[in-house]
DRENPA-3360 file (N, C-alpha, C; in nm, 2 decimals, always signed):
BEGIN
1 = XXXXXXXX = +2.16/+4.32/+4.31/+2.25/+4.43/+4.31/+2.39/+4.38/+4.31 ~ +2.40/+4.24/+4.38/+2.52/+4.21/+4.42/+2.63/+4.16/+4.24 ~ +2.52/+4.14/+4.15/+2.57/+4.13/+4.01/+2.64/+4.30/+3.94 ~ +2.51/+4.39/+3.96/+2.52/+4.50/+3.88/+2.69/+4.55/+3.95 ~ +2.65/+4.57/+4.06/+2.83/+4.61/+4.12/+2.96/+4.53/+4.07 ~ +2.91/+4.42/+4.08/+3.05/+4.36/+4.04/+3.10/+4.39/+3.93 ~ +3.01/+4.40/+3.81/+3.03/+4.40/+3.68/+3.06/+4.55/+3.67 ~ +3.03/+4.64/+3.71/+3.04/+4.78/+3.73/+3.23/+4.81/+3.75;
9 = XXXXXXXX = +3.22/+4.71/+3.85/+3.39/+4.75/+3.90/+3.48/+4.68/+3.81 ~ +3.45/+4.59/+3.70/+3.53/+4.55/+3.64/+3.62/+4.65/+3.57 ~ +3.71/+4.60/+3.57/+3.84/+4.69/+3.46/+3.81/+4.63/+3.28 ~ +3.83/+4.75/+3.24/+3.83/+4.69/+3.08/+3.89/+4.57/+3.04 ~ +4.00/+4.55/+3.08/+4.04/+4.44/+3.07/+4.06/+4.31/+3.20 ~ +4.00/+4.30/+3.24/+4.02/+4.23/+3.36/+3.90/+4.13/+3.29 ~ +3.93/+3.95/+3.37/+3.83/+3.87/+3.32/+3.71/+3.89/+3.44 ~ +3.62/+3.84/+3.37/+3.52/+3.82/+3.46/+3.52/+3.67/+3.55;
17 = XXXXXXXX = +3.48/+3.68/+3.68/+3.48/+3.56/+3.71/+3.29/+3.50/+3.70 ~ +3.32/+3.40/+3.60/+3.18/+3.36/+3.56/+3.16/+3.27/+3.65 ~ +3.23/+3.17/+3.68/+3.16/+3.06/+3.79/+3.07/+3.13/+3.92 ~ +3.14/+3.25/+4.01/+3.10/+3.34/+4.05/+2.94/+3.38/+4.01 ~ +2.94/+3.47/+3.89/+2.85/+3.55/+3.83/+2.71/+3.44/+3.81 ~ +2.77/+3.28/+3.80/+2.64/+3.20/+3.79/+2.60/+3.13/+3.90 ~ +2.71/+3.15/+4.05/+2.64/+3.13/+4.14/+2.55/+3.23/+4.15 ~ +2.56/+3.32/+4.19/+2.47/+3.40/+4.19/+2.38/+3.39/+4.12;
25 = XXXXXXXX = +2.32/+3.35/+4.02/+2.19/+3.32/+3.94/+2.16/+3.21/+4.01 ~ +2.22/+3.11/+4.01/+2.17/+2.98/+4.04/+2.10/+3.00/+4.21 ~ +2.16/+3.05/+4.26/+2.14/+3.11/+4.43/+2.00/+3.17/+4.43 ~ +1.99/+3.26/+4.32/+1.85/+3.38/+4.31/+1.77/+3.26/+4.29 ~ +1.77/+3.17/+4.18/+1.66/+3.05/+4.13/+1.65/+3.01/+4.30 ~ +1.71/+2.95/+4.35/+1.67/+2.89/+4.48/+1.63/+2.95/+4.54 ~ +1.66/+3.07/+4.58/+1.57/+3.11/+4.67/+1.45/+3.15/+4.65 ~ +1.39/+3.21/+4.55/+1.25/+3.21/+4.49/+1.21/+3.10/+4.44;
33 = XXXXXXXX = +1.25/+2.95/+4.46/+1.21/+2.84/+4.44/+1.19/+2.80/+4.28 ~ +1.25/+2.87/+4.21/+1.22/+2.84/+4.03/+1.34/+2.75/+4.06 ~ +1.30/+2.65/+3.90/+1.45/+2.66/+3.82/+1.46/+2.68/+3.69 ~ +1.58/+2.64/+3.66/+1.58/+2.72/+3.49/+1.55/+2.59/+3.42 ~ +1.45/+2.65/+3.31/+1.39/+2.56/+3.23/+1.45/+2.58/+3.06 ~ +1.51/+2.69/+3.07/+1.58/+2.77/+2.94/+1.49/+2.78/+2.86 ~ +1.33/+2.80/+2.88/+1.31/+2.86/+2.80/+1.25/+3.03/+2.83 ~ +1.36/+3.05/+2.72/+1.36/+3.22/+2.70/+1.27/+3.29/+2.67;
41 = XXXXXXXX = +1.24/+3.41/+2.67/+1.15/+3.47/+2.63/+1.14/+3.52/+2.50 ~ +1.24/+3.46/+2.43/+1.26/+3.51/+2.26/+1.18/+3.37/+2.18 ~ +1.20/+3.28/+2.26/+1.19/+3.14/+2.22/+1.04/+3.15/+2.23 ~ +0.96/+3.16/+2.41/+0.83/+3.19/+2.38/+0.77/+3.27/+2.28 ~ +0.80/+3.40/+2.25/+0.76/+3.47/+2.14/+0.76/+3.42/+2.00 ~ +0.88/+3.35/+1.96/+0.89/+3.29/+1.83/+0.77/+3.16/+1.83 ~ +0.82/+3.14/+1.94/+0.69/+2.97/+1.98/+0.53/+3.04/+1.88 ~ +0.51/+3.16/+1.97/+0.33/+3.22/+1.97/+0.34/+3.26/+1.84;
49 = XXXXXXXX = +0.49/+3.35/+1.76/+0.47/+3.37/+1.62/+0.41/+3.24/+1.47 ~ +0.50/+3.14/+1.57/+0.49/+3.05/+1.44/+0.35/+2.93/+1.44 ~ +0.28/+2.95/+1.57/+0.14/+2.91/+1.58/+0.05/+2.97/+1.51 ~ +0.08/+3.09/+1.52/-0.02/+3.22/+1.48/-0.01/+3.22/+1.33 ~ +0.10/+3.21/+1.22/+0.13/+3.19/+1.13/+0.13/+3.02/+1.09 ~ +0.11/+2.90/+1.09/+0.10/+2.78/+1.07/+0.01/+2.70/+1.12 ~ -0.06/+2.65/+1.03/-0.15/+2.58/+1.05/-0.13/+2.42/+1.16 ~ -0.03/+2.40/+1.12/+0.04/+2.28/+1.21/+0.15/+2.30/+1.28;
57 = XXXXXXXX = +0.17/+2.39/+1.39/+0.30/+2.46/+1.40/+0.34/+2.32/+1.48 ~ +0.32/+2.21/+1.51/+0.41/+2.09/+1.54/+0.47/+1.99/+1.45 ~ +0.44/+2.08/+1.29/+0.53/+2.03/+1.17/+0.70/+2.15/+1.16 ~ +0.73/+2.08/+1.22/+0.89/+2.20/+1.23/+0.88/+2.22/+1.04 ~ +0.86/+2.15/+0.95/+0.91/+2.16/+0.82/+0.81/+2.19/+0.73 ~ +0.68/+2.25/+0.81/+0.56/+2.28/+0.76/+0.57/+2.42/+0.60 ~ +0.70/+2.47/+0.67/+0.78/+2.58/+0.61/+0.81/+2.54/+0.43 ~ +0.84/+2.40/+0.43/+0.89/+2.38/+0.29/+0.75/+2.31/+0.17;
65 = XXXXXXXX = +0.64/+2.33/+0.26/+0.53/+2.30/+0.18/+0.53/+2.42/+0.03 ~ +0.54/+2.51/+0.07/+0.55/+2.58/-0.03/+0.68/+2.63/-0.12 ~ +0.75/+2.59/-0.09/+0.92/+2.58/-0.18/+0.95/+2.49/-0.29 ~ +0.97/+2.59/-0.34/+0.98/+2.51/-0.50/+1.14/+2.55/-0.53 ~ +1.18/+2.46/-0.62/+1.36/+2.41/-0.69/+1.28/+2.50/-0.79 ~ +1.19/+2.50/-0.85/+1.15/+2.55/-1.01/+1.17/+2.52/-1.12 ~ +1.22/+2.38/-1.12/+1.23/+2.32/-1.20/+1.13/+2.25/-1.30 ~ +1.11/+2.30/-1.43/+0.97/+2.28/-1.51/+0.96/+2.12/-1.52;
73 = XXXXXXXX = +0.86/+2.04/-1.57/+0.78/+1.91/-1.52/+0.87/+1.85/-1.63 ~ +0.96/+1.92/-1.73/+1.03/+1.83/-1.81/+1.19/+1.81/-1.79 ~ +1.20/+1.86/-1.71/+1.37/+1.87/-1.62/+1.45/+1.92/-1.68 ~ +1.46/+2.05/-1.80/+1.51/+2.15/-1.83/+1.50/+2.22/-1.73 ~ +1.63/+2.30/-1.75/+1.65/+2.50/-1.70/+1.70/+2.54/-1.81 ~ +1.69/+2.64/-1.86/+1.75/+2.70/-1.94/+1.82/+2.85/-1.87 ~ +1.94/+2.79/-1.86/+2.11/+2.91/-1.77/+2.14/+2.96/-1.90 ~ +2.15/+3.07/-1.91/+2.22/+3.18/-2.01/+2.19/+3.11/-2.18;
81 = XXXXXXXX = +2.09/+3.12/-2.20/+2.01/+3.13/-2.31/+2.04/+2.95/-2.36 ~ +2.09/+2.83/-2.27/+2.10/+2.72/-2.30/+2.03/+2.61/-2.22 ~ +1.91/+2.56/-2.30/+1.90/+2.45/-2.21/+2.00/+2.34/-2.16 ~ +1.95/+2.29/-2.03/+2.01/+2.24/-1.97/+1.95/+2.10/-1.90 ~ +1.96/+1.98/-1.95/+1.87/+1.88/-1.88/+1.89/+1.80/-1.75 ~ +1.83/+1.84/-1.68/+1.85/+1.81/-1.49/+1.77/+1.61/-1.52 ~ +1.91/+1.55/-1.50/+1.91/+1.42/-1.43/+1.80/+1.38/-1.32 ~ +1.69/+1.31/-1.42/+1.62/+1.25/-1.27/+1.65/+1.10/-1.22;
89 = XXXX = +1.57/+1.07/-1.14/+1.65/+0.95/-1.08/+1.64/+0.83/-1.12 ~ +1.56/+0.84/-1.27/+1.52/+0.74/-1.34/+1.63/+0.69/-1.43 ~ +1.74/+0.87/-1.44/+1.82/+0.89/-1.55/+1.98/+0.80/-1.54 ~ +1.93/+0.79/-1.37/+2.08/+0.75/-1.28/+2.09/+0.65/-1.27;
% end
């Protein structure tokens, strides 16, 4: 409660005193014996989404298995009605 009030009585413009505002968190952790491990609860969520969706969700880049440049097998694009020959690295 001792948070909700403070922040209540602020003035529109007046600063907040944060060192203040994070004793107080840090204070709550101690005395219910936690501490902060940062991880959030958006982070857990996204964690359980990207398990549930990926087969190897401990490949952070498991994502670009299926991304393609689109570039056809002979290293043309053809941009506004002109081919165009994309430089491979054999070219360089």
């Amino acid at each position: 409660m001792l948070y909700l009030n403070y922040v209540r009585e602020l003035q529109f413009d007046e600063k907040p005193d944060y060192q203040y505002l994070r004793d107080l968190f840090k204070k709550l952790l101690y005395r219910h014996q936690l501490s902060n491990d940062f991880v959030f609860d958006w982070v857990l969520a996204e964690r359980e989404e990207n398990q549930k969706s990926n087969s190897n969700p401990t490949d952070k880049f498991s994502f670009l298995s299926n991304f393609s440049l689109g570039v056809p097998q002979d290293n043309t694009l053809n941009i506004i009605g002109k081919p165009l020959k994309i430089a491979s690295d054999k070219n360089i």
